[in-house]
C-alpha positions in Angstrom: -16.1 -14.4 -4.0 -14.1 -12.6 -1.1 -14.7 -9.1 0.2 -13.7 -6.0 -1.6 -11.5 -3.8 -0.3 -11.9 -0.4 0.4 -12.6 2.1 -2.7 -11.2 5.9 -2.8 -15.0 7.5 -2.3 -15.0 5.2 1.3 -11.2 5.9 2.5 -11.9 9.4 2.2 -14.6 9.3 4.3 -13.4 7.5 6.9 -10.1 9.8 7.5 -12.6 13.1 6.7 -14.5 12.0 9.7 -11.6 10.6 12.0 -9.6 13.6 11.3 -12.2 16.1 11.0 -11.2 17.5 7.7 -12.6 18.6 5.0 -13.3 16.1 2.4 -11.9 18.1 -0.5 -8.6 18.8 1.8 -8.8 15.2 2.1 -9.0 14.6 -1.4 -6.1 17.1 -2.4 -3.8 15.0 0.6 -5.1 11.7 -1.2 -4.4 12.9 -5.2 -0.9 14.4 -4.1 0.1 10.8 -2.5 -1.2 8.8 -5.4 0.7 11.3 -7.6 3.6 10.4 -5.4 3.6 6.8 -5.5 3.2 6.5 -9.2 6.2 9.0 -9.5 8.3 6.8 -7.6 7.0 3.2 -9.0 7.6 4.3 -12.0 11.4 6.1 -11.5 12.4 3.3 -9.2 10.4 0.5 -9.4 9.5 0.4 -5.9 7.8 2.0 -3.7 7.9 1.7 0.1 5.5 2.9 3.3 7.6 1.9 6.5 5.1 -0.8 8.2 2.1 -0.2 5.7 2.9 -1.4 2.9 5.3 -2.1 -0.1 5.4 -2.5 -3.9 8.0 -3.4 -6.2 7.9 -3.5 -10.0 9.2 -6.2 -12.2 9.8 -6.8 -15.8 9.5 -9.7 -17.7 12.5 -11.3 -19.3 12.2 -11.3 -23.1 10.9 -14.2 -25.2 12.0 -15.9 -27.8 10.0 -14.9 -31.2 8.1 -17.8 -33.0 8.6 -17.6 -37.0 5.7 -18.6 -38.8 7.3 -19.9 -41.9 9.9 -22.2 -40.4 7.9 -22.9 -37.5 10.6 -22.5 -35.1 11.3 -20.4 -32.1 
């Protein structure tokens, strides 16, 4: 198995110490951008942070139902 990535207890942390913040002020900053991103994911589908990172949501295309009594799709 691979390495894990970074958890949100470990992230704010890090930026508490590099910024010398607060870890609560850090933790508002963090909640408000997660808020954020979920917002947008969710309105537009996508979500992008110019050379980070970006996601894009997709929906499946429909599928054909099975019937059980004729045994067909």
């Amino acid at each position: 198995m691979g390495k894990r990535g970074m958890n949100k207890r470990a992230l704010i942390k890090e930026l508490s110490e590099s910024t010398q913040l607060s870890k609560d002020a850090v933790t508002d900053v963090m909640d408000a951008f997660i808020d954020i991103f979920i917002r947008e994911c969710v309105l537009t589908g996508k979500f992008n942070l110019h050379n980070a990172f970006s996601v894009e949501s997709h929906t499946r295309a429909a599928r054909k139902q099975y019937n059980v009594n004729s045994k067909k799709f």
